[in-house]
N, C-alpha and C positions, 0 to 999 in steps of 0.2 A: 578464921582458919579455913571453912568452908569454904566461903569468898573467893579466899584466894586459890584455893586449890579448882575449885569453878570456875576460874574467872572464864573461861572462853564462852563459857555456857549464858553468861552475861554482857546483852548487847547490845551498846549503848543507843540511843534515838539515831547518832550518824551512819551507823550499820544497819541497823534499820531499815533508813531513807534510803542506804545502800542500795539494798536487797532489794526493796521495792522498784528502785529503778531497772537492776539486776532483769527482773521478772516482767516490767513494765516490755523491756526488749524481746523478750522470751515469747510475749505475744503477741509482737509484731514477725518474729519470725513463722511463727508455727501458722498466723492468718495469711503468711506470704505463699502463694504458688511457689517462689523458687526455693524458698528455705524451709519450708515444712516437710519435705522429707527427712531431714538430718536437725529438725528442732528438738528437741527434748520435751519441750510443752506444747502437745499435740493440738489444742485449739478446734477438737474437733466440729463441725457443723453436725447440729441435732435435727436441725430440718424443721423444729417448732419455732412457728411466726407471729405467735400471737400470744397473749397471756388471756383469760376467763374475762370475757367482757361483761358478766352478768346474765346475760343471757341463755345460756346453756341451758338444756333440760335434756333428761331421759334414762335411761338405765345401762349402769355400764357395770362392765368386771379388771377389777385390778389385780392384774400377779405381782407381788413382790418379792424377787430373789437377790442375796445381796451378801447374804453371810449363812449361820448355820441354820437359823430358822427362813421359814418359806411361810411368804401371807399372801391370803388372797381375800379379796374385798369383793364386794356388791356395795356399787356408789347409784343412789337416786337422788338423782337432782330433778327439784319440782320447783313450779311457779305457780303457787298458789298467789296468798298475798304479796310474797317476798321469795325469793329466792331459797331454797332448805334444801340441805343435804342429809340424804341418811346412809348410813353405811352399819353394815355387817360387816366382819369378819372371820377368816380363821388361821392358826397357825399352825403350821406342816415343820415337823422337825427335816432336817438335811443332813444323814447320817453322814463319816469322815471318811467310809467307804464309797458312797456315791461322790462326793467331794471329790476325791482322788482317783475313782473309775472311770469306766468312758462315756465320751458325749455320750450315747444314743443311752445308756441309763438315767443319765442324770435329766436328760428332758423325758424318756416315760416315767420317771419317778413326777415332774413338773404338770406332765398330764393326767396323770394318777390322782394329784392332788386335786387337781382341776375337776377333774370327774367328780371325785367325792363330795366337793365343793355345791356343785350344781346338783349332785340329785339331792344334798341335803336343802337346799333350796328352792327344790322344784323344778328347775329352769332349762332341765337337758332338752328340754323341745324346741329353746329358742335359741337363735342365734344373736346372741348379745355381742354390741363391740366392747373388746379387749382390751387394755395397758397393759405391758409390758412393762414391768420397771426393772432395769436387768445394770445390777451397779456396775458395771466392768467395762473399762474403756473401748469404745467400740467406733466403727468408718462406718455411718451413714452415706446415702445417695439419697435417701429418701425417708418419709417417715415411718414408713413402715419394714425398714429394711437396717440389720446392724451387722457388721461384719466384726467379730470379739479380735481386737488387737493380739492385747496380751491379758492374762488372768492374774487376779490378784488378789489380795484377802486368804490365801492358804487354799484357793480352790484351783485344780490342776486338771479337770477331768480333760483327757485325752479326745482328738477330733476335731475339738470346737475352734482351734484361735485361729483365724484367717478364714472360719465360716459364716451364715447369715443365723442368727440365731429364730429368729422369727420361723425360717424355711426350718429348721431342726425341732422347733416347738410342733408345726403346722404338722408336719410329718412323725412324729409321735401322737399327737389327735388324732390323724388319719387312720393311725394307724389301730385304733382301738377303736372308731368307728360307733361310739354309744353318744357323740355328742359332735355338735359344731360351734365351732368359734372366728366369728371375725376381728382379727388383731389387726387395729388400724394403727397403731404406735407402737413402738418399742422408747424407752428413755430413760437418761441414769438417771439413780435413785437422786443427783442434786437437781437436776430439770424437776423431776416430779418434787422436791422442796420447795423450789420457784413457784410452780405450778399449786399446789398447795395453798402457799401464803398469800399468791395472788389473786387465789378467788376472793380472798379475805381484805384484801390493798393494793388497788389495782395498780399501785406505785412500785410494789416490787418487781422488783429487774436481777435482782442476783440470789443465785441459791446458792449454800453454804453448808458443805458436810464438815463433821469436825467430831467423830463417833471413832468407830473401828478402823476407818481410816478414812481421808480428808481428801474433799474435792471443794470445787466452784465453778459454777456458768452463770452466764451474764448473757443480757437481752444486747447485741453488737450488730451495729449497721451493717449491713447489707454490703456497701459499697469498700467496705474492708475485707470482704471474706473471697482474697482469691481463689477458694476451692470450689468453691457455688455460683450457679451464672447470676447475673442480674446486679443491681445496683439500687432496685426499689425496694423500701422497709426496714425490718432488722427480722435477725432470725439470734433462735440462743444457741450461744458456744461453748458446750463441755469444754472447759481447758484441759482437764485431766492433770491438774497442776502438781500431783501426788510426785511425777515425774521430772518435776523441777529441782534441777543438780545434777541430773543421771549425764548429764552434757560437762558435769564439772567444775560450774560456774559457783559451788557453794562451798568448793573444796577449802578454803580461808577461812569456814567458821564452823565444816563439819570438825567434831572432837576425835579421841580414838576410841570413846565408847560407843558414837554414832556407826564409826566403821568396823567395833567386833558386832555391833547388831547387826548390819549388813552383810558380813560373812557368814552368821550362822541364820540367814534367812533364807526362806524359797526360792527368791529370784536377786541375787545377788547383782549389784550393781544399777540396780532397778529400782524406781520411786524412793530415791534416796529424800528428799522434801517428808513425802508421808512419814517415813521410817525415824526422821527427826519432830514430828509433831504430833501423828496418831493415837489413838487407847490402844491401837494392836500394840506400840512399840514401846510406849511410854515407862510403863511400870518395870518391863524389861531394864530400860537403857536405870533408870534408878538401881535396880539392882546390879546392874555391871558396877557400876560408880560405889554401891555399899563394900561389896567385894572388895573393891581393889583399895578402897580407904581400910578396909580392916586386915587386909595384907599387908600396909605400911602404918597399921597400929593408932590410924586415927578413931578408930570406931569397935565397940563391943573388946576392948582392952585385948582386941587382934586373933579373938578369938573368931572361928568360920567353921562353919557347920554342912553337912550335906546338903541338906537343904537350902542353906543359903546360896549351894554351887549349882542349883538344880535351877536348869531352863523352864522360864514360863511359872515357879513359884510365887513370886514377888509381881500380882499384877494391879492393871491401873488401877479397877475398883479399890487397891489399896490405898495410891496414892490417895484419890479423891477421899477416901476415911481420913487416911492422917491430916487433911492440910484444911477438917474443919476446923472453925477457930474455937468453939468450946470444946467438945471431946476428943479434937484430934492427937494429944498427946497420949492418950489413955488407949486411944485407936492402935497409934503405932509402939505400944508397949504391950499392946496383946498379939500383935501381929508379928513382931522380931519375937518375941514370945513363942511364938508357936515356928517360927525358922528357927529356935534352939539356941539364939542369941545371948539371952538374960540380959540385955540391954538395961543401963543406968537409965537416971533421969536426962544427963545430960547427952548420949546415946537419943533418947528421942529426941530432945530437942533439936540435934542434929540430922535425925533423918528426913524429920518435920524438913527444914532447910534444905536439904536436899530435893526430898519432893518440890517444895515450892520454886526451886532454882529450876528444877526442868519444864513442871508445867509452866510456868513464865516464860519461860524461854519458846515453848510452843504457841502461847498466845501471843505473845510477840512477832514471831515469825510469821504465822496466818493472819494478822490485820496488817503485816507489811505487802504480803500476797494481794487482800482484798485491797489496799492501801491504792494498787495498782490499777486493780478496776473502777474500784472509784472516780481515780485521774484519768482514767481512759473515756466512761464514760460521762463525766463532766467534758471534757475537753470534744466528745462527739457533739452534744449539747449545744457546746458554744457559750456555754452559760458560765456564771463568774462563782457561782455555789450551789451547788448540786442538792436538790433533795430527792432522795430515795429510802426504798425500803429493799434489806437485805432479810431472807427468810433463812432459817436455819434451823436445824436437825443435826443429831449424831447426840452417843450417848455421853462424849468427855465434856461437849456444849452444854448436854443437859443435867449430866449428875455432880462434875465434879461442880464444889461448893463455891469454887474464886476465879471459874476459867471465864466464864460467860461475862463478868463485871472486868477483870484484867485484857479480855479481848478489844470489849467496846472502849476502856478509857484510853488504851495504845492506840486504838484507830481512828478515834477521835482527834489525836494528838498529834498522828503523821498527815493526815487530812484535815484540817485546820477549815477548809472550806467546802465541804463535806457534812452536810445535816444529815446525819443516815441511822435511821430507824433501823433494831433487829425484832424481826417475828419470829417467835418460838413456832416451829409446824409442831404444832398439837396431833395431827391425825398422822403424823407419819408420810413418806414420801408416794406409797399407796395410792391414796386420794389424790395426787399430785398425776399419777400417771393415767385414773381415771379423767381427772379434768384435761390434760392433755387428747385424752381421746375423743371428751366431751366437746372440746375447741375444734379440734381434725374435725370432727361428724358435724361442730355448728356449720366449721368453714365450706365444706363438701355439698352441704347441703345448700350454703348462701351463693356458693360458686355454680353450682347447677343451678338456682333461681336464674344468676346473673347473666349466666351463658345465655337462658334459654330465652328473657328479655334482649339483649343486647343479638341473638341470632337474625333478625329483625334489620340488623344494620350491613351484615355478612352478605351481600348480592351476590348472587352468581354468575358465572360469566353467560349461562344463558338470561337469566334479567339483565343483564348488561344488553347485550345484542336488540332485546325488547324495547332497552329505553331508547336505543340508538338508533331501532325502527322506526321507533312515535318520535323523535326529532325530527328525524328525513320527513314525514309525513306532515308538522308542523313546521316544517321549513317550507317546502312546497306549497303549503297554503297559506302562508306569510307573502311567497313571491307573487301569488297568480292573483289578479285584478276580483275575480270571482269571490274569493274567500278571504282576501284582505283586512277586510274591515273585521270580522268576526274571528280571523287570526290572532291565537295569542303570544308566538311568537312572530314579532310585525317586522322581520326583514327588512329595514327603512335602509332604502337610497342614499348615499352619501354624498352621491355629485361628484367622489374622488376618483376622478377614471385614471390615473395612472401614479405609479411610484416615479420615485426621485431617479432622473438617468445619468447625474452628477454632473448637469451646468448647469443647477441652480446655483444663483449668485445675489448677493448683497446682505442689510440690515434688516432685521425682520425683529418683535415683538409678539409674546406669544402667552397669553394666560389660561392657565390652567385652575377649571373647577370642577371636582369632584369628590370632597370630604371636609372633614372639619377646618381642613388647611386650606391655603389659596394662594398660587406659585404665580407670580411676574416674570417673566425671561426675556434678557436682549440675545438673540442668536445671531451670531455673522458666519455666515455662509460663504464659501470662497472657495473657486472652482477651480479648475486647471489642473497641473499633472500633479502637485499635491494639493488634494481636496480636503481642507477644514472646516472645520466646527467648531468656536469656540464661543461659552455661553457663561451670561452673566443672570442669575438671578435672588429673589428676595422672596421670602417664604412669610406669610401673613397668615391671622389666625381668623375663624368665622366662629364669632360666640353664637351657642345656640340661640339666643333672642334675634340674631338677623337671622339663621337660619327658618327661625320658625316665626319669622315676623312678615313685614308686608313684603314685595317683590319689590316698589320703589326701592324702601330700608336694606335692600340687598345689591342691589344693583347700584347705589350709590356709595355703599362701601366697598365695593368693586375699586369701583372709580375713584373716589380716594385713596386705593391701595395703589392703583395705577399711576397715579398722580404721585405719591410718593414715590415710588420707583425711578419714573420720570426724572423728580429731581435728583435722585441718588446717582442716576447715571447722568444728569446733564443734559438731557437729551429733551428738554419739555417744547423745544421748537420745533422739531424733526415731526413729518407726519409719514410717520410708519406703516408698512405693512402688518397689518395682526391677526394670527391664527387663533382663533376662541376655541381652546378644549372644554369641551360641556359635555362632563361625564354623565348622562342622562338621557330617559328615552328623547327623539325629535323626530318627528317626518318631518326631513328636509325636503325643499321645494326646487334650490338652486345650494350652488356650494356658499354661500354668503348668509343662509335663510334656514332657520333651524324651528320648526313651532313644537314646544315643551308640551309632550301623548302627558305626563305626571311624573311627577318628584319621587324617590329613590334615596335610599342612604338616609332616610334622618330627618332629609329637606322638607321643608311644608311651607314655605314664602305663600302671600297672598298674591292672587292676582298674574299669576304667569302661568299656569297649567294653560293650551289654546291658542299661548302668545308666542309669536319671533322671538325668541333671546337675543337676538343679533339688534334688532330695534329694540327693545328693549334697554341693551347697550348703549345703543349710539343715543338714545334718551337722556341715558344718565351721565356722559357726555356733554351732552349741550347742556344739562342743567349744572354741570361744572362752570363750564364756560373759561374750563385755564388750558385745553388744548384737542386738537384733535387729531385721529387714527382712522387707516383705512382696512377698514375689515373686509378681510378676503374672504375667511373662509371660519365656520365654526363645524369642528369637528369632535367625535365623540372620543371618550382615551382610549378604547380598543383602536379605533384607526388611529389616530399618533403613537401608538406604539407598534403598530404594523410598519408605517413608515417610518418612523427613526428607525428597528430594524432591518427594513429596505433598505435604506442611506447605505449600509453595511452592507446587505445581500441581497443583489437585485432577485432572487429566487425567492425570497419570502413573500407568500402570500395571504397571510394567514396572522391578526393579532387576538392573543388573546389576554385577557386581566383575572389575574385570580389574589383577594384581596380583599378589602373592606367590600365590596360586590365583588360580580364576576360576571363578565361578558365576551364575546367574539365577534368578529367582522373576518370578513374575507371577498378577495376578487371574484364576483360573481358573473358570468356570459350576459351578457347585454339582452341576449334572445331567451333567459329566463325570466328577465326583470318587467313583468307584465306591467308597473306602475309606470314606469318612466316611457317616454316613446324610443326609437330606434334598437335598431337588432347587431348595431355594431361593434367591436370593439369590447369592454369590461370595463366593470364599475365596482367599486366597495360596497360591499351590503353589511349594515349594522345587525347582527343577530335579534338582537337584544333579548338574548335568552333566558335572562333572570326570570321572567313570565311562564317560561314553557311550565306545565302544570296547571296551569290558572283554571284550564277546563276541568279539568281532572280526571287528565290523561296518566299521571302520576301515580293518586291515590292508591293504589295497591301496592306502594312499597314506600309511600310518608308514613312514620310511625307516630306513637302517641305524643309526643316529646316534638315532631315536627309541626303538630296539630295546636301544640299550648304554646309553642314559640309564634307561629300566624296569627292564632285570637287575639293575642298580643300584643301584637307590634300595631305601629302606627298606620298600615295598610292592610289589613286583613282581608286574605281571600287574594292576595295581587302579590307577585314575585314569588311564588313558589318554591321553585324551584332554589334562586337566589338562597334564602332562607334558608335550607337542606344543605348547604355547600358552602358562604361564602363569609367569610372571615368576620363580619358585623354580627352575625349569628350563632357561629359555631360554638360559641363560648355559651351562648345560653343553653343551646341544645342541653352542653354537659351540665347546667344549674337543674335543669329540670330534670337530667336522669339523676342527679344528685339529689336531688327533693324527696325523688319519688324512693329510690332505694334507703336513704335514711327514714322515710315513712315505712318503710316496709323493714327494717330493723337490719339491714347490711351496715349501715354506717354511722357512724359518731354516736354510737350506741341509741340510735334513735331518737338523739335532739336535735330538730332545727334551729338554727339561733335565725337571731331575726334580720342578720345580714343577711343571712343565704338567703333569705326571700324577696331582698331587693334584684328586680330585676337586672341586669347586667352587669352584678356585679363580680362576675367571674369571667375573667376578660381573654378572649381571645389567644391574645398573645400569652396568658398562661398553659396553654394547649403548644403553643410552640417552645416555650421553655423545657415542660415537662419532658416534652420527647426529646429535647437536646441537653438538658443537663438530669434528669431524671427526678429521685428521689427528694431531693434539698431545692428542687424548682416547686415541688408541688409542696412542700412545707411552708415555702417562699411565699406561693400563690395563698396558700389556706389562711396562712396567718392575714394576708393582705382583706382576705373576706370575716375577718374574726371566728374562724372557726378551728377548734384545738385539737382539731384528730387527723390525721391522716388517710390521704384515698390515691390512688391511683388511678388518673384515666384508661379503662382499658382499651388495647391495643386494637380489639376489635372496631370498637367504635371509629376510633380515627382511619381505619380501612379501610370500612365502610365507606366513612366523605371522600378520600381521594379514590376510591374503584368507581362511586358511583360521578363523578365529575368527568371521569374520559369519555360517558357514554355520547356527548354531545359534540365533540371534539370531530368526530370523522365523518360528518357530510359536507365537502366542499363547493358541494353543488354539482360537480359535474363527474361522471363515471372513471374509474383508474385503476391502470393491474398495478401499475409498478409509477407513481407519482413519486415527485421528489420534490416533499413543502417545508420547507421551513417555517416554525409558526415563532410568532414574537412572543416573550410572557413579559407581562411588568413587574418587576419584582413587587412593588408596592405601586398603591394606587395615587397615592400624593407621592413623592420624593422624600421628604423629609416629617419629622414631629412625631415627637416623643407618644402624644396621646392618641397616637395611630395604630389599631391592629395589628399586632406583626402580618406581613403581607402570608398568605399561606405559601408560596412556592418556600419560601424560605425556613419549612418546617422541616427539621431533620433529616427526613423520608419523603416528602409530599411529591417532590419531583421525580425521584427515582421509581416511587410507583406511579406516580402518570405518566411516564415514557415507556414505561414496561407494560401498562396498560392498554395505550395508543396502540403497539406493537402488537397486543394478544389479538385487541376488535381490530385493527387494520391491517391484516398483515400482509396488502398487498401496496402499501403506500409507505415509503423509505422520509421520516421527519424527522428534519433537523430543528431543535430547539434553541432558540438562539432567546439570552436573556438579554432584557433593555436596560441597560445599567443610566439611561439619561432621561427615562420616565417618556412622558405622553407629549410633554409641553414642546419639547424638539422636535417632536412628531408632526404638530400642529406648526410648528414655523418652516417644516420641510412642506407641508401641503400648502401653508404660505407662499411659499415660496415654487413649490408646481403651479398652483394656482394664478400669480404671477406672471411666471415663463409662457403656460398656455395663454394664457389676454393678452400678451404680448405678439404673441405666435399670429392670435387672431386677427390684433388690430392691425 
């Protein structure tokens, strides 16, 4: 008969799954910028980013205000053998008159307490940090800052709602002037649950009130929280989910005794959710339900007593007495007892049923809530079965006798794929809001380390001007016959004395070597009033054993590759013109004649440092013996990317490569080029500025991380520069500030795994993913190096590399107010292959601050940046094909 007179109160797993979906939306609205003004489930950001990573130590002080009693804690956290916490407290009664008075009492009553607190302590002399545990829904901006929505729980003092609580605490301190306190967090009392459990399981991700009245937060990616900038991490989300229905959406299963509670509440219309599942509401809404059964003479043979009609008589702690399973009949025959009932045997039994039909129905409803979060955060995961830990507090969670075991088996049951551990918080949410402050002081203090390491990488724009001094200075003594040889950036002659003037014409062949790849190209050139280009080529791979083997072993897989190619196009008869791009240092002699200064990128061949690469070639050639090619000209890929830029803008004069290396060439006056004879006309000069540093003009701004990547590498002491900057490197740079910061306890709690110490195993182009897709790129990247924790490259670092890369950019060689250069960039230094560094222009950012850079150090020279979308190797068939035109000219 109960049953059925309950039945709404009874709701079945499909209502349930309902409602959980119901809520599932509820917090997609309220994390949404456009619907979280008019959501009902506020989803507020708390601003806590992290949970107790073990580390924490020191002494803090916890306030706890939340209901009628007020606690305040002393949490010491020490690292002796292990980790220990000790805590004191004490509890400060919250009369109903302060309750209900105004702000500015109710916080000098909070500081009153506080005072008492510390000199019974000792501690007024010190300035300890503070937690805030302040249960009441509040708008954060920050961590230390709460703006009180609305109030709840019976407490109404006047002032406070749409103020900072923190600012109302600080200024009651103030104002008594016998003590200081730094309050670095404020957070609701389910954060401090979280926080709590997790020093305990560093697995929990959700805190769970479920006491006097009922909330949850959950650890929510980053990249969901349109109210917060940024896209890296997760931060935790008060939902405030008390408020869920206040929109309407639960109107189908709220009863009519859910809605006489609501009309004779505080805040009518308001946390309708709580008011159907709380200990504030619970014993209540029971008693409306006995009432009204013994007014239609189901119950106490219809008799009703004043008491029985008396608000707030009949409460939870009742329920939880009657609905244990040995005494609880005996419980609810002393209790209708004493309401004046004389309640039968079967009178209890029925009220038994009663109670148990509501709290069911609450523990029902709250693992459909959590039900929610669960599938939110599995589904952030990616994963196919979520394991977590949910922490939990409140007094109906912990005294009533069957809520705690009826909660977990429903949520078990709606979440089928969901292993979810519950933690009893033992210390209360308290210790929860000291560890939250413990985490803000570890992070504050890890962030100040990092800043003040990584300041290091932040140039100024006058160190900029400095470096861009000691290039011009190192350029000049590159050019001049005098200091040549002892120059270490060596300005080498190219022999390229003119760009393309668009009557180059015919079939040309053009290979291209400078990286793991090795690019073959047929280019036809074809002049006239429409001028084309159209290019065929075949992309071949260089294992490192020919890279690092003898120079024949190289040069004759060369030529094999060329020889394939050949046949691919048909063309193995034809003796072609061929541009040899040899991305590497060379004093050339003639545009035909290139002798290899040493190897770069990786290379270490036997036997070619000193030698022609061009003979060289034509060696492995003849030892083919299936065709031959007429080499014009071998040029470097900074100058074939000048030139195929040229092709497009006779104004450009200026290439540069930023990439697995990084170099520049530009049109240099005849009459500075001291090596070569004559004063007329312009020539390309190869910077080959990867060197600059090698003296150790540099040194005072390579930091330690630039010093363990040189010991390092396969040329120590040589390319400098390069190293500091360019796309083969930059990936170690960040292993090594990685190394070094998880040694020193910022990250992955201080374990190195043993991947992270393989050299290059944090690759470049994870530097350029991170900054274009963010947070899920550097999970991407972590997981690809076996390591389980998450880091974020800071932003400083990557600043650092593009600020200090312009400084070399603006000596042209010749003086200018107002120049108009166009410079070439390559986007990548091969064209094509997967196991290629993302080229750096093509980082996020990397271009936008080097044009804005150029702009700051040049500001009297107007460059246009024109990118090479056809690489070096077109480059090298347009100087082909100069080359060509002029011997032609000549002969």
């Amino acid at each position: 008969q109960i049953d059925k007179y309950l039945y709404a109160m009874r709701l079945s797993d499909e209502t349930l799954l309902d409602v959980m979906a119901r809520f599932r939306r509820e917090m997609k609205n309220g994390l949404s910028r456009d619907f979280n003004p008019t959501a009902a489930v506020k989803m507020l950001p708390t601003f806590v980013r992290s949970i107790p990573d073990g580390s924490e130590k020191g002494d803090f002080i916890a306030l706890d205000l939340g209901g009628s009693y007020f606690r305040i804690l002393r949490v010491k956290v020490s690292h002796e053998k292990k980790q220990t916490v000790q805590m004191e407290s004490e509890i400060y009664n919250t009369p109903e008159d302060i309750m209900h008075g105004s702000g500015t009492r109710l916080f000098d009553h909070v500081a009153e307490c506080l005072g008492d607190f510390m000199e019974k302590q000792q501690i007024k002399d010190k300035k300890l940090p503070v937690g805030f545990t302040f249960s009441f829904p509040c708008r954060q901006s920050k961590l230390d800052e709460g703006f009180l929505i609305t109030w709840t729980k019976r407490f109404k003092a006047s002032g406070v709602e749409g103020a900072d609580v923190v600012r109302l605490l600080n200024k009651a301190i103030k104002k008594r002037g016998d003590y200081d306190a730094d309050i670095m967090a404020v957070v609701n009392d389910t954060v401090g649950t979280m926080m709590t459990c997790g020093f305990d399981d560093q697995r929990c991700e959700v805190g769970l009130i479920i006491g006097t009245g009922t909330n949850a937060c959950y650890m929510e990616e980053m990249r969901h929280i349109d109210l917060v900038e940024g896209d890296e991490g997760r931060m935790c989300i008060n939902t405030e989910w008390g408020a869920f229905g206040d929109d309407g959406s639960l109107e189908d299963i709220r009863t009519e005794f859910d809605r006489e509670i609501d009309r004779g509440s505080l805040n009518p219309g308001k946390q309708l959710f709580e008011k159907m599942v709380s200990g504030l509401y619970m014993g209540e809404l029971v008693r409306l339900i006995l009432v009204k059964m013994a007014k239609e003479g189901l119950l106490f043979e219809g008799r009703i007593t004043p008491e029985l009609l008396t608000k707030g008589k009949f409460e939870t702690k009742h329920v939880s007495a009657i609905e244990k399973s040995k005494e609880g009949l005996n419980k609810a025959k002393e209790i209708l007892t004493r309401l004046g009932v004389e309640p039968s045997h079967e009178d209890c039994i029925a009220v038994q049923h009663v109670c148990t039909i509501v709290s069911f129905r609450s523990a029902n409803l709250v693992a459909s809530t959590l039900g929610a979060i669960l599938n939110q955060l599995r589904d952030n995961k990616g994963v196919g079965r979520l394991r977590t830990t949910v922490g939990v507090d409140g007094s109906l969670y912990k005294m009533h006798p069957q809520y705690a075991r009826r909660l977990h088996k429903t949520t078990r049951r709606l979440v089928p794929d969901s292993e979810v551990r519950f933690l009893l918080s033992e210390s209360g949410s308290g210790k929860g809001a000291a560890m939250v402050t413990a985490v803000a002081y570890r992070l504050s203090e890890q962030h100040r380390l990092i800043d003040e390491t990584l300041a290091e990488f932040k140039l100024t724009h006058e160190q900029l001007l400095q470096v861009k001094k000691r290039m011009r200075a190192e350029m000049e003594a590159g050019l001049k016959k005098k200091t040549h040889d002892t120059a270490k950036v060596k300005m080498l002659p190219t022999f390229v004395r003119s760009t393309p003037d668009g009557t180059e014409n015919g079939d040309f062949l053009a290979l291209d070597l400078g990286g793991t790849n090795f690019r073959v190209l047929l280019v036809k050139i074809r002049s006239g009033k429409r001028r084309t280009v159209e290019m065929h080529n075949k992309i071949y791979a260089i294992p490192i054993e020919v890279m690092q083997g003898t120079g024949e072993e190289l040069f004759d897989h060369i030529v094999t590759c060329i020889s394939d190619f050949l046949d691919y196009m048909g063309i193995k008869g034809a003796r072609l013109p061929l541009g040899f791009t040899f991305s590497f240092p060379c004093k050339q002699t003639s545009l035909d004649a290139g002798i290899l200064l040493n190897w770069t990128k990786g290379f270490k061949a036997t036997d070619c440092e000193g030698e022609d690469v061009v003979y060289l070639l034509r060696e492995g050639i003849k030892r083919r013996e299936e065709f031959d090619l007429d080499v014009v000209a071998v040029v470097n890929d900074t100058v074939g990317t000048m030139m195929t830029c040229a092709y497009e803008d006779p104004n450009c004069e200026i290439g540069l490569i930023v990439g697995t290396g990084s170099n520049a060439c530009y049109m240099e006056e005849m009459r500075n080029i001291e090596m070569v004879d004559g004063e007329q006309g312009r020539m390309c000069v190869n910077t080959e500025w990867g060197a600059f540093g090698d003296n150790g003009c540099l040194d005072d701004i390579r930091t330690i991380y630039d010093k363990a990547v040189d010991d390092f590498s396969l040329n120590a002491g040589k390319q400098r520069y390069e190293k500091m900057i360019s796309g083969m490197y930059l990936g170690e740079i960040v292993r090594n500030i990685l190394i070094d910061f998880t040694k020193r306890g910022f990250l992955f709690r201080g374990q190195i795994s043993e991947t992270l110490k393989t050299r290059h195993i944090f690759e470049t182009k994870f530097l350029s993913q991170i900054e274009r897709d963010s947070w899920r790129a550097v999970l991407a990247s972590l997981e690809r190096i076996w390591v389980s924790v998450c880091v974020c490259v800071p932003e400083d670092f990557l600043q650092y590399q593009l600020n200090f890369q312009q400084c070399s950019l603006l000596n042209p060689g010749k003086g200018c107010d107002a120049v108009q250069m166009p410079v070439a960039v390559l986007h990548s230094t091969v064209a094509a292959g997967p196991s290629l560094p993302a080229a750096l222009v093509s980082f996020h950012s990397f271009s936008r601050i080097m044009h804005q850079t150029v702009k700051d150090l040049a500001p009297n020279c107007d460059v246009t940046f024109l990118l090479s979308e056809d690489g070096s190797g077109k480059g090298a068939a347009l100087i082909t094909a100069v080359g060509c035109r002029l011997r032609e000219a000549e002969q």
